[in-house]
KEBA-781445 format. One line per 3 residues: number of its first residue (from 1); for each residue x, y, z of N, C-alpha, C, CB. Coordinates in pm, 1 decimal. Each point is the difference from the previous one (the first is absolute). Glycine has a CB too. Layout:
NUM = X:Y:Z:X:Y:Z:X:Y:Z:X:Y:Z; ...
END
This chain:
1 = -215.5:-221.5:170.6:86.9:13.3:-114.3:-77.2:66.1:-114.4:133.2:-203.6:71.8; -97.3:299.0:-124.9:-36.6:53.8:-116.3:69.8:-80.9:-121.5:-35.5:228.5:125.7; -105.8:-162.8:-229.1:56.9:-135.5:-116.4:-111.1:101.9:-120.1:39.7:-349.1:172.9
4 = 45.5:311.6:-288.2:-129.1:77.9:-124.0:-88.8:-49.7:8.3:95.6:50.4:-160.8; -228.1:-4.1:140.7:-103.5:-54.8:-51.2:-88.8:-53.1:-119.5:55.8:96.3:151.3; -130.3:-176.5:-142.2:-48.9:-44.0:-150.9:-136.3:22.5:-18.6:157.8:-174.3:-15.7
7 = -254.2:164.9:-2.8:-151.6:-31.9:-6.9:-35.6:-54.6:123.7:-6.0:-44.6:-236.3; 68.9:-107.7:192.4:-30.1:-72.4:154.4:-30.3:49.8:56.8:98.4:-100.6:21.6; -11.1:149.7:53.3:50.0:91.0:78.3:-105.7:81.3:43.2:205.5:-12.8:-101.7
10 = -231.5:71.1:7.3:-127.2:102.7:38.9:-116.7:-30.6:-14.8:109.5:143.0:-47.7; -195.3:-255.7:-31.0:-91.4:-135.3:11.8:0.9:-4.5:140.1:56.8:-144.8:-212.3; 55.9:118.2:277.8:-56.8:-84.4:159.8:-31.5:148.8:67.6:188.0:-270.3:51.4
13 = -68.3:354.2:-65.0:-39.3:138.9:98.3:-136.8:27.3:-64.2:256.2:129.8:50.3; -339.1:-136.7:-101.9:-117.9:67.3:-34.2:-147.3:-121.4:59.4:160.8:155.0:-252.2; -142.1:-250.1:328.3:-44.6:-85.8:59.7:-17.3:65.5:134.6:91.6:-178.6:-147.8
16 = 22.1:293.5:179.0:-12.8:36.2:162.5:-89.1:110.6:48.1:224.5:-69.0:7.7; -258.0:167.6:-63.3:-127.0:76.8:-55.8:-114.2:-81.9:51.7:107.4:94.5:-222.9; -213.0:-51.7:328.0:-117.9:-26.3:24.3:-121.1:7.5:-45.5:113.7:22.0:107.6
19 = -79.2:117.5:-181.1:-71.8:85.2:-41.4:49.0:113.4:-83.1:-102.5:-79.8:176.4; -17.9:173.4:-209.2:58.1:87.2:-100.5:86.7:109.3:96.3:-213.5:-35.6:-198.3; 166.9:60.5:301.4:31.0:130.6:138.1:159.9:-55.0:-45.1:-238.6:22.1:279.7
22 = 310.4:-174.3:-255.6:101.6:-38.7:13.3:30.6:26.3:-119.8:-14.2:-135.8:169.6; -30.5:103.7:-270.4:103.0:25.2:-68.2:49.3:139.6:-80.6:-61.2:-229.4:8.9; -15.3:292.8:24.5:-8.3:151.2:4.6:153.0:32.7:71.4:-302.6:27.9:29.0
25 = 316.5:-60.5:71.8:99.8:32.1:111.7:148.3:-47.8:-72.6:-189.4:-46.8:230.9; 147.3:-59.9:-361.0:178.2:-15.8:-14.5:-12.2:41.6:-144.7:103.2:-224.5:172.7; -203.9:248.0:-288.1:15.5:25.1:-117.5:-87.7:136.7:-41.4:56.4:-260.1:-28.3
28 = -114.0:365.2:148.1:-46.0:115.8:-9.2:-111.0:-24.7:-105.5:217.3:126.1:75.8; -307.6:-16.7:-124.0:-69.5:-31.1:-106.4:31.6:30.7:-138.4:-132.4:10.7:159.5; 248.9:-55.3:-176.8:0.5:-19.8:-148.7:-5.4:-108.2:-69.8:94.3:150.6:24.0
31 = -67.2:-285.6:94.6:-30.6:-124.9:-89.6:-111.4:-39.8:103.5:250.4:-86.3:-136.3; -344.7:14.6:19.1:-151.2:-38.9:75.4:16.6:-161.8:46.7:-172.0:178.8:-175.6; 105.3:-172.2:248.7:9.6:-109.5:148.7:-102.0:-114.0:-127.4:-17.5:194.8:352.3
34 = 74.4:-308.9:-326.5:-50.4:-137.5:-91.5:80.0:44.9:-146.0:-292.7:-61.8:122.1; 368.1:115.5:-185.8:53.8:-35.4:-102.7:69.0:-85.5:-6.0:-25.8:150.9:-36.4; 54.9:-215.5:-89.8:83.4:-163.7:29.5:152.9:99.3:-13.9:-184.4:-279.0:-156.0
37 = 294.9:176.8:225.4:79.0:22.9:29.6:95.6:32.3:-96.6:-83.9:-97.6:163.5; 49.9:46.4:-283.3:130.7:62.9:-149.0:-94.0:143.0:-43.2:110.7:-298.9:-161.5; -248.3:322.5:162.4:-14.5:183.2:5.3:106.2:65.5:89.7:-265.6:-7.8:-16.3
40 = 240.8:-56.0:164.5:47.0:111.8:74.7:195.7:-18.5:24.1:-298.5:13.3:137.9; 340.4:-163.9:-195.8:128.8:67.0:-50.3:60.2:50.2:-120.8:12.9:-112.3:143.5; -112.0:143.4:-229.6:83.3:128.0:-106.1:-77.1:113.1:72.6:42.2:-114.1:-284.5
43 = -122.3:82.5:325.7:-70.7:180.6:60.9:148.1:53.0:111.3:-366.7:-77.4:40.8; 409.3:-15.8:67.4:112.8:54.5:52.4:86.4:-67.4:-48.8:-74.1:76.3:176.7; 122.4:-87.6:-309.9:139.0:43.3:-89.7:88.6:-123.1:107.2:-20.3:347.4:-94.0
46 = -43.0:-471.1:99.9:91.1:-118.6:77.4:132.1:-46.0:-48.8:-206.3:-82.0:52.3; 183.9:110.0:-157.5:129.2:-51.8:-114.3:121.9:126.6:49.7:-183.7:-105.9:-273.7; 115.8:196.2:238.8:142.1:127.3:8.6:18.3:37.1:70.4:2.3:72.5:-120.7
49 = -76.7:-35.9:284.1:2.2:47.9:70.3:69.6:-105.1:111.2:-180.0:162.0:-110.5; 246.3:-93.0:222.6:50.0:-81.2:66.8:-93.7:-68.9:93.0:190.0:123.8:-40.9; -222.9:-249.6:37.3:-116.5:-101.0:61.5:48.0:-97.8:90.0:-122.1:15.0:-198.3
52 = 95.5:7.5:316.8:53.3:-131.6:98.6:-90.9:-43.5:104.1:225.2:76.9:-21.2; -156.4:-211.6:40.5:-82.8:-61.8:102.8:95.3:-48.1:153.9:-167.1:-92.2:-236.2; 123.4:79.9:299.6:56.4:1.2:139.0:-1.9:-154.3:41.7:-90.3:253.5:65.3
55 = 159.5:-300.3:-6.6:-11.3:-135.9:31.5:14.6:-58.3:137.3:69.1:1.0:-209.0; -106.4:-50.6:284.8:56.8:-72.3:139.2:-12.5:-108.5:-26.5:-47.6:127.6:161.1; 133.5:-247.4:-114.1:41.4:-140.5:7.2:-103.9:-30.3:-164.1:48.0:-68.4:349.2
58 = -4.7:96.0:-423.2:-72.3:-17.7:-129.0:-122.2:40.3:-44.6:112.4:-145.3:25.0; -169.8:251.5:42.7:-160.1:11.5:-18.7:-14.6:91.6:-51.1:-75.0:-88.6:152.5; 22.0:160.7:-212.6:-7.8:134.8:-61.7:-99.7:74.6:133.1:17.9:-80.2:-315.1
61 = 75.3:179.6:343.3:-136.9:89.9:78.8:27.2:156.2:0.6:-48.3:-202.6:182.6; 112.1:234.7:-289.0:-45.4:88.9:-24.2:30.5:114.5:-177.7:3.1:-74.6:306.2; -67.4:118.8:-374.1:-10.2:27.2:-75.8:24.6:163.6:-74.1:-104.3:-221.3:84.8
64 = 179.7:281.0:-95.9:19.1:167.2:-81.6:65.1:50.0:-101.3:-14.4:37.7:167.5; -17.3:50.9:-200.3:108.6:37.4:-114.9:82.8:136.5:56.7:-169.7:-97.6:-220.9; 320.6:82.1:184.7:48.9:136.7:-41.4:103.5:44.5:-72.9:-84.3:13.3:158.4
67 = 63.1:83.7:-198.7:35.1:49.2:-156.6:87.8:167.4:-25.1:-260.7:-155.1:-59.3; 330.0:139.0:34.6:-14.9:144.0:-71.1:-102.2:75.9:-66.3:173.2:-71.7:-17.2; -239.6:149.8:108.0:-87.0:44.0:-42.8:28.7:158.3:-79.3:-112.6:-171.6:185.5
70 = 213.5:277.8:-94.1:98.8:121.2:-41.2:108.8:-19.7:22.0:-122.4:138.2:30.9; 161.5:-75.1:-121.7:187.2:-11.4:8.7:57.5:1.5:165.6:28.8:168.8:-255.6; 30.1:-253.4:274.5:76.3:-7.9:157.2:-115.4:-52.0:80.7:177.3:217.3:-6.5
73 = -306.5:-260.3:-57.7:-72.2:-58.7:133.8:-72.4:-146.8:-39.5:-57.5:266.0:99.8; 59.7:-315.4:13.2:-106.3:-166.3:-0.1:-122.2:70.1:68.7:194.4:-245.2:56.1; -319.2:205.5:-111.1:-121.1:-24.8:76.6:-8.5:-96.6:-10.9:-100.4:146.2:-6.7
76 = 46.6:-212.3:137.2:-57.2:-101.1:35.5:-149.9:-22.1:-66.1:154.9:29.7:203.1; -219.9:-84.3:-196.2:-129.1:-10.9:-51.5:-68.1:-140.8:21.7:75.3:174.1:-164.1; -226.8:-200.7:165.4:-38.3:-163.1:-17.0:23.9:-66.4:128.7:70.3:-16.6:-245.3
79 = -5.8:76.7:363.0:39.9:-96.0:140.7:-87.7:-28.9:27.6:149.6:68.3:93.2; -143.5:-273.7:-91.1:-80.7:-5.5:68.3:29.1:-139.2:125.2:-142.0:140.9:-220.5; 107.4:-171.3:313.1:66.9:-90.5:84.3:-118.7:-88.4:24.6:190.5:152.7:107.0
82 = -151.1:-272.4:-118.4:-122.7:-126.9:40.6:-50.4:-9.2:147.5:115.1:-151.6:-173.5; -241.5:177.6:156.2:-79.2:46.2:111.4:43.0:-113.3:113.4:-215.3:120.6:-152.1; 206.6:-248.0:144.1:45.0:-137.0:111.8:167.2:36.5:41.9:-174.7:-231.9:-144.1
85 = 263.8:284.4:108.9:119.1:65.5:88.4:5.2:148.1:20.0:128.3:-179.8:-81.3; -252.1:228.4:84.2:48.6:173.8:52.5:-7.4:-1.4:124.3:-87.2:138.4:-168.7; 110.3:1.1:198.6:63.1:20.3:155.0:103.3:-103.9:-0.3:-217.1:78.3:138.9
88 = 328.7:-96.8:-152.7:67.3:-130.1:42.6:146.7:108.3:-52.9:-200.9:-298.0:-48.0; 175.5:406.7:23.0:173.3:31.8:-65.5:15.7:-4.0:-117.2:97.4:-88.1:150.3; -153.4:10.9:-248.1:27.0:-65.6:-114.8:-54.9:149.6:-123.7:-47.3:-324.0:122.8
91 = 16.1:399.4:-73.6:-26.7:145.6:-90.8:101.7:39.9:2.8:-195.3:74.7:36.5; 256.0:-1.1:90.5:96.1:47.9:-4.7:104.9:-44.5:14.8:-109.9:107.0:28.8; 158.6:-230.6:-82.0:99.4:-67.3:-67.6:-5.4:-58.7:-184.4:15.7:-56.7:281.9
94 = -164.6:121.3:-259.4:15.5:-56.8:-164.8:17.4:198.3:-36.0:-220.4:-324.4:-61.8; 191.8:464.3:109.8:28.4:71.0:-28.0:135.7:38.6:-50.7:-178.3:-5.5:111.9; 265.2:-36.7:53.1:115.5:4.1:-4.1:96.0:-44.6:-95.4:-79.0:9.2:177.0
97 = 69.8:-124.4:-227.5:12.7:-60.5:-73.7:-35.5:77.1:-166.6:-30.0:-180.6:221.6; -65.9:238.4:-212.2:-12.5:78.6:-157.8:99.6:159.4:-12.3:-301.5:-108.5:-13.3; 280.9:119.6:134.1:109.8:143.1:105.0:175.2:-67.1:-72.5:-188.1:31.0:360.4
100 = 187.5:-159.1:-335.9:123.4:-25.3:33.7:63.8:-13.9:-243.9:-66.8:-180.9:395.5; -29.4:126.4:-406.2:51.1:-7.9:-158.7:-30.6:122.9:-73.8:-40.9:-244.2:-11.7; -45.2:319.3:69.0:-32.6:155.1:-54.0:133.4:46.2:20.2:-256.7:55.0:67.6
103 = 306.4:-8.1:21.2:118.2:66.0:60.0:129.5:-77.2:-58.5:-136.8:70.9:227.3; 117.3:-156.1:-273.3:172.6:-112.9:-65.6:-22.9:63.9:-118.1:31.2:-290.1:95.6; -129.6:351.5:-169.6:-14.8:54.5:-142.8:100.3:153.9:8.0:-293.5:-123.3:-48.2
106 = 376.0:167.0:-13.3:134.5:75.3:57.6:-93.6:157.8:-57.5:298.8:-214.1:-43.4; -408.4:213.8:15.3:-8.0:144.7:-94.3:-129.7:1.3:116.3:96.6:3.6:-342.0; -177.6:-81.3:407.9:-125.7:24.5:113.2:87.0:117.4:114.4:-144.6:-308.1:-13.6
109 = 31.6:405.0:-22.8:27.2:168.6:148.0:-119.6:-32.8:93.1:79.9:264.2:-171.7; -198.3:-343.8:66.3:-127.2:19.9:103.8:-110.2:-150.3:-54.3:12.9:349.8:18.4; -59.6:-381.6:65.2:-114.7:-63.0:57.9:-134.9:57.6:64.8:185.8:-122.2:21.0
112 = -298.4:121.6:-170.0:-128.8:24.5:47.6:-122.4:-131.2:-10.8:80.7:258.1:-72.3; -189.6:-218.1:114.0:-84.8:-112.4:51.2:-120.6:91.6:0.6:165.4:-169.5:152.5; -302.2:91.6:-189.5:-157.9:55.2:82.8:-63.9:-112.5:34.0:-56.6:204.3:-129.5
115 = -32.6:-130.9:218.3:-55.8:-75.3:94.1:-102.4:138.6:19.7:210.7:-206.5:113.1; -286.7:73.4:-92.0:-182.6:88.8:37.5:52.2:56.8:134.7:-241.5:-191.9:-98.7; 134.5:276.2:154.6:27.1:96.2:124.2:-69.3:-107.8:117.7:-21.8:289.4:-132.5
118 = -84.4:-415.2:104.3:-66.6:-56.5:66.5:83.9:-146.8:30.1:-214.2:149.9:-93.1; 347.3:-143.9:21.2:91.0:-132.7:36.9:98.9:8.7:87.3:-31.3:-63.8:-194.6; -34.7:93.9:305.2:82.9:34.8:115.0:113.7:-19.8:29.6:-147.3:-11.6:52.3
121 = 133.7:-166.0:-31.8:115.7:-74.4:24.1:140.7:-5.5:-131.9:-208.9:-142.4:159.6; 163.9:178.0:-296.0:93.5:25.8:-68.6:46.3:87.9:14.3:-55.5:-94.6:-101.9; -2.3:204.0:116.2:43.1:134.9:57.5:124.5:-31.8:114.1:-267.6:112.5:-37.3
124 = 233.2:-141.9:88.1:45.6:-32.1:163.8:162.1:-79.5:-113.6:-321.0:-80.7:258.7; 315.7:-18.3:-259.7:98.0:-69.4:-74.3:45.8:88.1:-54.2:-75.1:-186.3:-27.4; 67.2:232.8:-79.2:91.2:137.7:-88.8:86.6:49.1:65.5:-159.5:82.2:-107.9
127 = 104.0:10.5:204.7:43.3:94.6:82.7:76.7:-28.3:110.5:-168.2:88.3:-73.9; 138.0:-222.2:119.2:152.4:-95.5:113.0:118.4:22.1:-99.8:-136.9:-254.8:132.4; 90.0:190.6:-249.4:115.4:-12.0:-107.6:90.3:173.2:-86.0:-188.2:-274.9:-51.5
130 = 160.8:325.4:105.8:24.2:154.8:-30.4:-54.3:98.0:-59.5:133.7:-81.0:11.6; -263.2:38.1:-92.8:-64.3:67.0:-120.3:-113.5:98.0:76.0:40.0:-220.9:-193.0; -34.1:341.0:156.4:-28.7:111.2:47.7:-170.7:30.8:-132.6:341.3:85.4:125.8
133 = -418.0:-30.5:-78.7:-153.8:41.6:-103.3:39.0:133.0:-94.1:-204.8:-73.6:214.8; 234.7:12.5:-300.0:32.0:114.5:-110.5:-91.6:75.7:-57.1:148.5:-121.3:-50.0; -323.5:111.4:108.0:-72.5:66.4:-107.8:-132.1:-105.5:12.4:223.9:112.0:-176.1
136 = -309.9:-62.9:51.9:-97.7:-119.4:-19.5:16.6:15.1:-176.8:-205.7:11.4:258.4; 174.9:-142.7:-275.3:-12.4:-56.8:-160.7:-135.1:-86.7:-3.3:281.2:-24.9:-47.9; -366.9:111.2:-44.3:-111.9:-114.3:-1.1:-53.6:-26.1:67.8:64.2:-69.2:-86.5
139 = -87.1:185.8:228.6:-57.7:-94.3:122.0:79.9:-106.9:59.8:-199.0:34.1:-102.9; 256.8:-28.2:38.5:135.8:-83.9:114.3:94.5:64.0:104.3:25.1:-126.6:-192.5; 23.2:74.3:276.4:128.6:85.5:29.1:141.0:-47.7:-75.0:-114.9:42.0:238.0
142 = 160.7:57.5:-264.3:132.5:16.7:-55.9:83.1:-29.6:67.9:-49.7:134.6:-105.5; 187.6:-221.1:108.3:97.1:21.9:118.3:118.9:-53.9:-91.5:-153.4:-38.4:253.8; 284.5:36.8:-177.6:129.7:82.1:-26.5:99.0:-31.7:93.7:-118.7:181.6:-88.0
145 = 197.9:-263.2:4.4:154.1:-9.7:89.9:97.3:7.3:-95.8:-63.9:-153.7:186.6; 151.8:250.4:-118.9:117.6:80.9:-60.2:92.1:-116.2:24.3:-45.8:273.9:51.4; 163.6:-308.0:-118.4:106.8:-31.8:35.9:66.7:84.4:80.4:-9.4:-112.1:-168.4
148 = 89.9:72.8:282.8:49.9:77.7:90.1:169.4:-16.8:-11.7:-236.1:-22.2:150.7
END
């Protein structure tokens, strides 16, 4: 179940991070790995930006934002899924799920996302889900789903 997010919220998701490599993989390098958790939610704009957390039988497991970032589009951004239920489905139902309230917004044409070139398995996920490599940003890859 998707649900807004609060601090909390992102307090516990920032517990799932091993390391800096990890947390690189869900907040890129613009926010630095050990900042306390009210830096890094005005650094990603938690208040205004669209912030959610994912839930199964009450648990939080998983954590992203998305937003209007250009006119007619949501990026996704910040995904991140609690390492003790991956592989299990629970990504790409908490995607779907951001897919599914992106698309109820009546003015969304498109859905973009990055992801490092070395996150395979997100990669892999994206691209089941329809999103095609639009490019690179930042050393990231760029990717892209049109409304159809």
């Amino acid at each position: 179940m998707l649900k807004k997010a609060e601090i909390n919220e992102l307090k516990e998701a920032l517990t799932w991070p091993e390391n800096a490599a990890e947390f690189r993989l869900w907040f890129g390098d613009k926010v630095r790995y050990g900042s306390p958790a009210e830096a890094i939610w005005q650094q990603i704009k938690g208040n205004e930006r669209g912030t959610f957390g994912f839930y199964q039988n009450e648990e939080l497991v998983g954590f992203a934002q998305a937003y209007e970032k250009v006119e007619n589009g949501i990026h996704i951004a910040c995904l991140i899924v609690n390492p003790k239920v991956r592989g299990k489905g629970l990504g790409r139902l908490f995607v779907k799920a951001l897919l599914g309230n992106a698309w109820a917004q009546q003015q969304t044409r498109f859905i973009t996302l990055n992801v490092y070139p070395e996150n395979t398995p997100a990669r892999s996920l994206y691209k089941s889900l329809g999103f095609h490599e639009a490019g690179e940003n930042s050393g990231m890859v760029a990717m892209r789903l049109e409304k159809e």
